[in-house]
C-alpha positions in Angstrom: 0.0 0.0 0.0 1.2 3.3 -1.0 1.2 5.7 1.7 0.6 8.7 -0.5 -2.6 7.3 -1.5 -3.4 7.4 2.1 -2.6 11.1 2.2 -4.7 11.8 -0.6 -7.5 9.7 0.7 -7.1 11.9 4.0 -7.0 14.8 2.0 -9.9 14.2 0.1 -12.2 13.1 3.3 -11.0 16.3 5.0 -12.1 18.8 2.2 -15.3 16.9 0.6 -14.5 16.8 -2.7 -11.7 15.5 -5.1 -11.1 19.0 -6.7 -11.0 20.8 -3.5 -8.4 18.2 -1.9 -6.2 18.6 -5.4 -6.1 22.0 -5.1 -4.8 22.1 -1.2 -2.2 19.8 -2.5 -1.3 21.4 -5.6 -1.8 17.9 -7.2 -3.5 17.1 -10.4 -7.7 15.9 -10.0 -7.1 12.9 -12.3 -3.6 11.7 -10.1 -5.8 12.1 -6.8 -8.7 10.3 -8.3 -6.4 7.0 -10.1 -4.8 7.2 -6.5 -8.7 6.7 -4.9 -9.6 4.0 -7.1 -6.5 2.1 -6.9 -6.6 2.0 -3.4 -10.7 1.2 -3.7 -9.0 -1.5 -5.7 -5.9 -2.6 -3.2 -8.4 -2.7 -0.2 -11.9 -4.2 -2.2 -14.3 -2.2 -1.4 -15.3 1.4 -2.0 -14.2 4.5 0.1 -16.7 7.0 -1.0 -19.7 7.9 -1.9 -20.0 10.3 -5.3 -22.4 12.6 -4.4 -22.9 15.3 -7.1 -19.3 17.2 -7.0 -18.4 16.0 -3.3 -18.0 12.7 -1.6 -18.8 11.4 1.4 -16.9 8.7 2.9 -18.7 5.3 3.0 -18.7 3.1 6.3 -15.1 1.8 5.0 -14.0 5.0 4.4 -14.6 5.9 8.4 -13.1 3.0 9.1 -9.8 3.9 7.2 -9.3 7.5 8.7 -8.1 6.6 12.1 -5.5 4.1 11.3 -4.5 6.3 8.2 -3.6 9.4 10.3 -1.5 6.9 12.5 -0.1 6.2 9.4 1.0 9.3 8.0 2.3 10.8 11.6 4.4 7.7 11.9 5.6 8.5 8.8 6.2 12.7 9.9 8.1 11.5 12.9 10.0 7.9 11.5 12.9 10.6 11.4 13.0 11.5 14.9 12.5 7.6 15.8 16.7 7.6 14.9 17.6 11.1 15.6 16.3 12.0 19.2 17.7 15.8 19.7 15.0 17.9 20.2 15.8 20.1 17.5 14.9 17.7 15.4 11.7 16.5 16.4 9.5 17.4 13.7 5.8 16.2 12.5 2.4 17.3 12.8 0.7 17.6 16.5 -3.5 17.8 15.7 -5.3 19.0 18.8 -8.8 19.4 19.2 -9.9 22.1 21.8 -13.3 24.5 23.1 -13.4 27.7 22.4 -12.9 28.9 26.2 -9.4 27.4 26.7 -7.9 28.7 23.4 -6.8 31.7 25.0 -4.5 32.5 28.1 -2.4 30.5 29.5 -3.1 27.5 27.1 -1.9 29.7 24.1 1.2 30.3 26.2 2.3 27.2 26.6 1.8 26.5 22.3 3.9 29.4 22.2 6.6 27.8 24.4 6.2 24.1 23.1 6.8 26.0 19.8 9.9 27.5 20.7 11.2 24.5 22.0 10.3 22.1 18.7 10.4 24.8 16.0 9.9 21.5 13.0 6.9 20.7 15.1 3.8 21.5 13.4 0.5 22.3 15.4 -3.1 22.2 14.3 -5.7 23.2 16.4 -9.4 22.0 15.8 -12.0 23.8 17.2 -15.3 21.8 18.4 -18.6 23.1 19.4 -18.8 20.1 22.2 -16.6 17.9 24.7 -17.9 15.0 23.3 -17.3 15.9 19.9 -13.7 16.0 20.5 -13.8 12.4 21.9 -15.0 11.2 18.7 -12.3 12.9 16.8 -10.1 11.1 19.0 -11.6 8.0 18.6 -11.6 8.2 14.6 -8.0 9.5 14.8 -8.2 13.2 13.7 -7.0 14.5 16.9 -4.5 12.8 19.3 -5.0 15.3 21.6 -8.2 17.3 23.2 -8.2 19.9 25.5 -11.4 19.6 27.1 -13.4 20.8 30.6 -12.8 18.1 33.6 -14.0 16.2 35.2 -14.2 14.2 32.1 -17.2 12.1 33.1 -19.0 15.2 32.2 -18.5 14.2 28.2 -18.1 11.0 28.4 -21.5 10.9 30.1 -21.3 7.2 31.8 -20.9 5.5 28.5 -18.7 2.9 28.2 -15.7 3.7 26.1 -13.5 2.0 23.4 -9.9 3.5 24.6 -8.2 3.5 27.5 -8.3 8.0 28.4 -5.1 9.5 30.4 -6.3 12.7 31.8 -3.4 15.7 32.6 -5.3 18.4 34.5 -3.6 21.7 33.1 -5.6 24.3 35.4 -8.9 26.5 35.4 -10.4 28.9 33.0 -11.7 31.8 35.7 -15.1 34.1 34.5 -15.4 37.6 35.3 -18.8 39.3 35.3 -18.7 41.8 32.4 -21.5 45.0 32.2 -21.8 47.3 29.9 -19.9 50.8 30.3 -21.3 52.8 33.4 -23.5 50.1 35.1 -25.0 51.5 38.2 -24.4 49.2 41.3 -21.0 47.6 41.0 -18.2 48.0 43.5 -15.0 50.0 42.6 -12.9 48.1 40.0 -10.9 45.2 40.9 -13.2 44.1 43.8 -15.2 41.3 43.7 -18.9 41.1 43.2 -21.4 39.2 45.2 -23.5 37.0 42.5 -26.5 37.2 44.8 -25.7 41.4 43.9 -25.9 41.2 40.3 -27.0 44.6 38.4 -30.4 43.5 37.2 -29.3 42.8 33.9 -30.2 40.4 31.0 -27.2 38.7 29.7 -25.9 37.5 26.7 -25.2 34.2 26.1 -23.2 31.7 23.8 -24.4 28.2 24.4 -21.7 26.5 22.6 -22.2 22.8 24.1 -19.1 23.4 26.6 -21.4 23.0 29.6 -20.3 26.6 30.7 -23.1 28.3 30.4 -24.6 25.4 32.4 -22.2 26.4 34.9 -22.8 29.8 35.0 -26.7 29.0 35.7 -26.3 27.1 38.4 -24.2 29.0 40.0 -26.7 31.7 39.6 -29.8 29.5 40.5 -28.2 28.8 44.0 -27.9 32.4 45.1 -31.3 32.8 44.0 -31.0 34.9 40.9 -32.2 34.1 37.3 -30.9 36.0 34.6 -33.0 35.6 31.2 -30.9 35.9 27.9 -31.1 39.3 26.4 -28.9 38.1 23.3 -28.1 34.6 22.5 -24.9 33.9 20.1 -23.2 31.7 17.7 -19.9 33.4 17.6 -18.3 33.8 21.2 -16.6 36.8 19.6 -19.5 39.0 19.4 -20.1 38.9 23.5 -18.2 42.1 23.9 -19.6 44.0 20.8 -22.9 43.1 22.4 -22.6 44.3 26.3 -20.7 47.7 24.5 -23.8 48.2 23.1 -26.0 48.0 26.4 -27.6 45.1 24.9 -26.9 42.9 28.1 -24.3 42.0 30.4 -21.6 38.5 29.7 -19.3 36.3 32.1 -16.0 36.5 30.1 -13.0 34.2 30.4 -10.5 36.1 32.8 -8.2 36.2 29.6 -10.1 38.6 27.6 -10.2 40.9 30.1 -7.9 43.6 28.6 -9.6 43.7 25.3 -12.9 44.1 27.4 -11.5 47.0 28.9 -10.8 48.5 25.9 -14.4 48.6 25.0 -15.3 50.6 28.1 -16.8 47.2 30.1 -17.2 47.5 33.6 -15.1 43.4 34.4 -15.7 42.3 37.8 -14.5 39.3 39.5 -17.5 37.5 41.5 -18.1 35.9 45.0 -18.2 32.9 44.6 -15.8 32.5 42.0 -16.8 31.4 38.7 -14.4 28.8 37.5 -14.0 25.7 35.1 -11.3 22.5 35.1 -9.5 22.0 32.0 -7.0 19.5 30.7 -5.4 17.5 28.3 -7.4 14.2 27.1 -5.2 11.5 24.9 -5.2 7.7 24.7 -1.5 7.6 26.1 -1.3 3.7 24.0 -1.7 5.3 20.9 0.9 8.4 20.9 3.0 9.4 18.1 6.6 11.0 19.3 5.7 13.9 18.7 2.8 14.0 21.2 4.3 12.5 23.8 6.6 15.0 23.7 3.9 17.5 23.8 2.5 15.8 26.8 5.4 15.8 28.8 6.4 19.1 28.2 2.5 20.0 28.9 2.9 18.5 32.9 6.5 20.2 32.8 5.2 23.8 32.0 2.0 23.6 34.6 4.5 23.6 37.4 7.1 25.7 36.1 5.1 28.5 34.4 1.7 29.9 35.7 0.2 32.3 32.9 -1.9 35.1 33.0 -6.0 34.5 32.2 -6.2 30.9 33.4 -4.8 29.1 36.6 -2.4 26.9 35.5 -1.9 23.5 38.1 -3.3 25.6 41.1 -6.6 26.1 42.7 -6.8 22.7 43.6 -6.0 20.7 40.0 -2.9 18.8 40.6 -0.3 18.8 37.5 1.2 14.9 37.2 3.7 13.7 35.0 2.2 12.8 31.7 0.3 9.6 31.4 -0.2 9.0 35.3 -3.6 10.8 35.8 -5.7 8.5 33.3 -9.5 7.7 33.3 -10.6 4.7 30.9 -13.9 3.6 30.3 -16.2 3.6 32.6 -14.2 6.6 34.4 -12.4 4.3 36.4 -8.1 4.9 36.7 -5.1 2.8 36.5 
């Protein structure tokens, strides 16, 4: 089997359509399409479906993506495999992440891994939901997910197919955000009581992370119900929204400076308003590369606290890679 087939049958799977993946690769339609059918051919049954200019990839097809991306990153890092220097770690690292921990102190430590393995290639994937990203995971498009703990929470009691290592890398903090001159609030920098909210509508993004759930109930046990006055697909738009007067937000602590730019009144709150992240991987199934990732992930949580989110503190423990792992069932070993 020629592995380049298998790149071109990733490639086509990830854009849709034959012409779109040719023109990523700067390869020829009719080379990736002989490619397809000889490997249709090779393997015996077919890959995709044709379905007017796309394709969708048949129940095979699904089957092949997972083991082909373990292909192709064993490939990106058989080179490393003889040369260990760091320098020369190279290869492509595919995480999948929420939208509330791509910022902070997460993007920090990118920015560090980066610096360290400069041939080291990262591609983030956003997802809309926790258990989206497990999929991925399971079907091989992402070897590593950066999801809200406790991980039950996506996993949701179902039994699972891989054995899950959990590294907690901290929590994502949310400030109370009003829009410029809100009556009511204390001077800034002091916290506010939730149970003292302005009497404000907020605006929402329910984005399938659970924090919004969060938020609510932490509400609903000081008594106070806030009813949307905005609710958004793009997390983006929050600010834009509460400059306007539209409604008030709970942004991550992260953002905080480009709130203030806008004239938001930020506040933090009492209680505190925070979330558990970490890193979710199938340590059995780890390309060099992201072990390398992995370790240097439990390295920098105790070395390097960022700005925005609490890295290994407020009572999530950082352990060396691998050692902090939940399988099916949520059980550990």
């Amino acid at each position: 089997m020629d592995l380049q087939k298998i790149e071109y049958f990733l490639a086509v799977r990830d854009h849709g359509s034959i012409n779109a993946a040719a023109h990523q690769l700067g390869v020829a339609q009719p080379t990736i399409s002989a490619a397809l059918r000889s490997l249709e051919r090779e393997l015996g049954v077919d890959l995709f479906h044709r379905i007017g200019r796309g394709v969708v990839p048949t129940s095979a097809g699904h089957a092949l993506v997972g083991p082909g991306r373990r292909l192709v990153r064993a490939l990106s890092s058989a080179a490393t495999s003889v040369d260990l220097r760091e320098e020369h770690l190279r290869g492509t690292l595919d995480i999948a992440l929420v939208a509330p921990v791509a910022a902070g102190a997460f993007v920090e430590m990118l920015a560090a891994f980066h610096d360290r393995f400069p041939s080291v290639q990262v591609r983030l994937i956003r997802i809309r939901t926790d258990p989206q990203g497990l999929e991925m995971l399971r079907e091989g498009d992402a070897e590593l997910l950066c999801l809200h703990l406790p991980l039950e929470t996506a996993v949701g009691g179902r039994p699972w197919d891989l054995r899950l290592d959990v590294l907690p890398l901290g929590r994502q903090e949310y400030w109370y955000a009003a829009p410029p001159g809100t009556p009511g609030l204390p001077p800034p920098g002091e916290a506010v009581p939730l149970r003292a909210l302005p009497d404000i509508p907020l605006v929402i993004v329910p984005d399938g992370a659970a924090v919004a759930d969060v938020i609510e109930r932490e509400l609903a046990q000081v008594g106070r119900v806030a009813p949307p006055a905005a609710v958004l697909e793009h997390r983006e738009a929050r600010m834009s929204f509460v400059a306007r007067g539209i409604g008030a937000t709970f942004l991550e602590r992260s953002m905080l400076e480009a709130a203030s730019d806008l004239g938001l009144e930020c506040r933090p709150t009492v209680p505190a308003i925070r979330r558990a992240f970490g890193l979710v991987y199938s340590g059995d199934e780890l390309s060099i590369v992201a072990r390398a990732f992995t370790e240097f992930a439990a390295t920098w949580v105790e070395d390097a606290p960022g700005e925005g989110t609490t890295m290994a503190g407020e009572g999530v423990t950082a352990p060396a890679a691998g050692t902090s792992t939940t399988g099916a069932g949520g059980g550990s070993r």
